[in-house]
C-alpha positions in Angstrom: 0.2 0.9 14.5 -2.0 3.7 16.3 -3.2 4.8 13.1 -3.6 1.9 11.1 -7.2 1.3 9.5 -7.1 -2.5 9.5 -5.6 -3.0 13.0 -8.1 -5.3 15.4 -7.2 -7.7 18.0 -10.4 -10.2 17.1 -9.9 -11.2 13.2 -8.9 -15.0 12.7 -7.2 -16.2 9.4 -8.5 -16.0 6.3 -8.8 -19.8 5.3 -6.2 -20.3 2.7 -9.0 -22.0 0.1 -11.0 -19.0 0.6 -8.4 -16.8 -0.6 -7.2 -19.1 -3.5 -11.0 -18.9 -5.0 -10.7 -14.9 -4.4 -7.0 -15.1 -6.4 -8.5 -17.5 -9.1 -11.3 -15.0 -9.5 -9.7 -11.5 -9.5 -7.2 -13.8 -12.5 -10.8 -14.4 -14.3 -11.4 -11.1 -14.4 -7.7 -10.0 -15.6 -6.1 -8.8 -12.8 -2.5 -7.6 -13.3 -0.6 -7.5 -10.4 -1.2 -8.9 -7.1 -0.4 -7.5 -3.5 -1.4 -9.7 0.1 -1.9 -7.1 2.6 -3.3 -7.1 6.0 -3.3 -6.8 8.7 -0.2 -8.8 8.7 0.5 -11.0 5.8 3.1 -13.0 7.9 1.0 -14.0 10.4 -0.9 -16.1 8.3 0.4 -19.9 8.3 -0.4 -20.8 4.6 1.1 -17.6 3.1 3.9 -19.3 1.2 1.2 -21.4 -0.2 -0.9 -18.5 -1.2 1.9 -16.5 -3.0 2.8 -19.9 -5.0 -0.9 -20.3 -6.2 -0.3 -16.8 -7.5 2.5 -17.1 -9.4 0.9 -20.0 -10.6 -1.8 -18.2 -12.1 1.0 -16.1 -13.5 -0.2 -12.9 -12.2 3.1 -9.9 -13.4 4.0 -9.7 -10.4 3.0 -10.8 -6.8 3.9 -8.8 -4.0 3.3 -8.2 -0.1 3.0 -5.6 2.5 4.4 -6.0 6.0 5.6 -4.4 8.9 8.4 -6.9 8.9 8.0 -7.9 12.7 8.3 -11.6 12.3 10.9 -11.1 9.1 13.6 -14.5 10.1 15.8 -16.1 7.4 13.9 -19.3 7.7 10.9 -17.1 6.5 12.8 -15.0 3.8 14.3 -18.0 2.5 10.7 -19.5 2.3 8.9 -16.4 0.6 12.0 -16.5 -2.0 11.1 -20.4 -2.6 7.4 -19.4 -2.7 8.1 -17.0 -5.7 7.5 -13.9 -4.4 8.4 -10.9 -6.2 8.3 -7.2 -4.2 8.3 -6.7 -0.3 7.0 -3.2 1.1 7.5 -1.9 4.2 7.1 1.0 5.9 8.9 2.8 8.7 7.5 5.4 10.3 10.6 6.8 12.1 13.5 5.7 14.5 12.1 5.8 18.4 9.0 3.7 19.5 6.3 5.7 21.2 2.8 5.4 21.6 1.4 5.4 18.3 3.7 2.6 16.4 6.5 0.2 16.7 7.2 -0.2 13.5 10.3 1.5 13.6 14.1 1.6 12.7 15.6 0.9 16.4 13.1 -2.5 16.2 13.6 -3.4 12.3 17.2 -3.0 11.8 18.4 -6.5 11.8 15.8 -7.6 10.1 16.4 -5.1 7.3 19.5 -6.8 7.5 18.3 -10.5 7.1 16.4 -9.1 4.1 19.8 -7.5 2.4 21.5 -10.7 3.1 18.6 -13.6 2.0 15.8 -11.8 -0.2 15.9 -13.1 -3.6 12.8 -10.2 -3.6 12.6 -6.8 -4.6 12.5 -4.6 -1.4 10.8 -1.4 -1.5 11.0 0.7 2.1 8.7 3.9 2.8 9.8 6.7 5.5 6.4 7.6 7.3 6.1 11.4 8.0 3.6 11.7 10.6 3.9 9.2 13.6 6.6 10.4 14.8 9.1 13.4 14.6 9.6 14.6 11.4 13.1 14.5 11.4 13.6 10.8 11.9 12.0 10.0 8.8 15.6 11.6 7.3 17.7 8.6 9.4 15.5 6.0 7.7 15.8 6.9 4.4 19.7 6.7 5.3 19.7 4.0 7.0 17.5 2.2 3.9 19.8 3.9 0.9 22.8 2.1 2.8 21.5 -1.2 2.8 20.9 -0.4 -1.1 17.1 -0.9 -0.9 14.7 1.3 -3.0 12.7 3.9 -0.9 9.9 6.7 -0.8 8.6 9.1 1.8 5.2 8.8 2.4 2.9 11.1 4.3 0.0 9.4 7.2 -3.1 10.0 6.1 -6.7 10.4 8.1 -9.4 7.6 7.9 -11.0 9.2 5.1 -7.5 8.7 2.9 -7.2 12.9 3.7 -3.8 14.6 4.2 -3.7 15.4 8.2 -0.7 17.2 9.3 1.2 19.3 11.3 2.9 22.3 9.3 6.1 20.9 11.0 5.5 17.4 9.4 4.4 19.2 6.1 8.0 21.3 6.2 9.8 17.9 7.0 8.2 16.1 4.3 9.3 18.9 1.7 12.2 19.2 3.0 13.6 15.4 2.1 12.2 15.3 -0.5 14.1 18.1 -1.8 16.8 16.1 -1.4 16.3 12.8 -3.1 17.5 12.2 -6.8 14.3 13.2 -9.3 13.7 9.6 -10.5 12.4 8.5 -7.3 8.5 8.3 -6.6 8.2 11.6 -4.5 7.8 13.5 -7.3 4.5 12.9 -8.5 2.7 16.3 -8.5 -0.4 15.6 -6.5 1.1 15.2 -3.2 3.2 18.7 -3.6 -0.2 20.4 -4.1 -1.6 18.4 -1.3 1.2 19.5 1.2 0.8 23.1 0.1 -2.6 22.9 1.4 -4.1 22.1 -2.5 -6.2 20.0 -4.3 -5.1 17.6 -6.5 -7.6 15.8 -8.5 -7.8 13.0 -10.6 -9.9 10.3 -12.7 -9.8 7.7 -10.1 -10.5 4.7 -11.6 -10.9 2.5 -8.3 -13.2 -0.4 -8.4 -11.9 -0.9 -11.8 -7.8 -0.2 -12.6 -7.3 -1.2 -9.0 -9.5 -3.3 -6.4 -8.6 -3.4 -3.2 -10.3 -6.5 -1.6 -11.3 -7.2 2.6 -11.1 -9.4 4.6 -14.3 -10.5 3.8 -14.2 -10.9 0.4 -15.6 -7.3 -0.7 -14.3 -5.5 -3.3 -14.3 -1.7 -2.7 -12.7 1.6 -4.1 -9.8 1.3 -1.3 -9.2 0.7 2.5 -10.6 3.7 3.6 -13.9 4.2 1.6 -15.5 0.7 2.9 -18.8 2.4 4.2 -19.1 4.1 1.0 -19.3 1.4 -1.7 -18.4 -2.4 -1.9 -19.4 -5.4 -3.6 -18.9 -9.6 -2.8 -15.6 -10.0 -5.4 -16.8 -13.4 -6.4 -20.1 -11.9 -7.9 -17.9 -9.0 -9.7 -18.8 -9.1 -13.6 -16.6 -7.0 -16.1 -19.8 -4.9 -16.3 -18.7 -4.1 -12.6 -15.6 -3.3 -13.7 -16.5 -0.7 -16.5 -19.3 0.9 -14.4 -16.8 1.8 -11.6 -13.9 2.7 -14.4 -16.5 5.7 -14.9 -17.8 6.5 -11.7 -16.8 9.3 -10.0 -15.6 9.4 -6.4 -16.0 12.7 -4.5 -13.1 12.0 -2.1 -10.9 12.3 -5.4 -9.2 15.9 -5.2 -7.3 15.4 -1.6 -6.5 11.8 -2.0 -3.6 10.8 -0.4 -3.8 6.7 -1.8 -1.1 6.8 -4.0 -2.3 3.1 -4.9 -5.5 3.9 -6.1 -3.6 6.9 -7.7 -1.0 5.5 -9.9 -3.8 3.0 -10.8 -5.8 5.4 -12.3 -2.6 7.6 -14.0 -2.7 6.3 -17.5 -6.3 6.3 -18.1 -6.4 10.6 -16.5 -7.1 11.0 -20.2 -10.5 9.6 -20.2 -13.8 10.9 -19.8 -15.3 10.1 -16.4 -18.6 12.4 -15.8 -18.9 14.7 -13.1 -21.7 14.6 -11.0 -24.0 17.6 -11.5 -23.7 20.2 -8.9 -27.2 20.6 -7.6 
């Protein structure tokens, strides 16, 4: 996907005993939940192993992200051996163009495959913002049909900052509008955001929620990897509390509703401000 920040054409395979020892550790240090995300989790040949050694480790819940390209039976039928738990994908609209493929026309049958074989939960996300607004209404049809659970979901810059059209902004009200109130939409912070205002938080990043590269570092989320980041197998629970009160700037317009939801139930808790100079 054109906007994607983890897309390259170089990166080999993580080797799957690398990322066992980084799954044992983030267990050491009490990890709740686990998600394998990418790049593209299916690509990887040992990625049924990898899921197993995480429910082995009896993580609550182990879960993937994909853009469901190379989604077969065989392959659901493996993942539901392997234990997994929650699929999410994404959909950023109906008609290919030059920004992403990942989209209804090219995923239906799998969609399909998944409603007839996944043992799994499956959690789909409309994309406003790659292509025309209004498309991101057919998905969420399309998805509700198939009786999947889904979201709308808004692209975001490489900073994690809302970046927009007003057209894509209306659009993205506009569904919303229409889904029942116990789906995830309606979370304040991203109605200020789309109204052009900030929304800030405790974020609790490094700590509540890691989110772990490629190369083993641990930092606050995708898009803040030149800011801050740390080797995971040296992380200490002193880590863990030091970041669990460290303030992150980038806070009031984040659009990372995982680091978001990470951080929700501890929004009660101190965290200093920096002082203004």
């Amino acid at each position: 996907c054109g906007y994607c920040s983890e897309y390259d054409k170089t990166s080999d395979p993580v080797p799957v005993e690398t990322l066992e020892e980084r799954v044992r550790k983030l267990k050491e240090l009490g990890t709740f939940g686990i998600s394998l995300t990418g790049g593209e989790p299916t690509m990887h040949p040992e990625l049924p192993r990898l899921i197993r050694a995480c429910r082995e480790l009896r993580f609550y819940r182990t879960s993937m992200i994909t853009n469901g390209f190379f989604l077969r039976p065989e392959l659901i039928e493996t993942l539901n051996k392997a234990g997994l738990q929650r699929m999410q994908l994404s959909i950023d609209g109906v008609q290919a163009n030059e920004t992403t493929q990942k989209v209804l026309n090219n995923l239906k049958k799998r969609l399909q495959w998944l409603r007839d074989h996944a043992r799994f939960e499956v959690f789909i996300s409309a994309v406003i913002g790659a292509c025309p607004p209004a498309e991101a209404d057919e998905v969420l049809s399309f998805v509700r049909q198939l009786g999947f659970r889904a979201r709308v979901l808004l692209v975001h810059d490489s900073q994690g900052q809302l970046k927009l059209s007003n057209e894509d902004l209306q659009a993205y009200e506009d569904i919303v509008n229409k889904l029942p109130r116990r789906w995830p939409e309606f979370s304040g912070y991203r109605k200020k955001l789309v109204r052009g205002r900030p929304a800030p938080f405790r974020c609790r990043a490094g700590s509540r929620y890691l989110y772990v590269d490629e190369y083993g570092n641990v930092n606050w989320c995708s898009q803040t990897r030149k800011v801050w980041s740390k080797p995971l197998l040296d992380y200490t629970l002193n880590d863990l509390q030091e970041q669990f009160y460290s303030y992150k700037t980038c806070n009031p317009n984040c659009t990372l509703n995982c680091a978001r939801s990470a951080s929700l139930f501890d929004n009660w808790r101190r965290q200093p401000n920096p002082v203004a100079s």
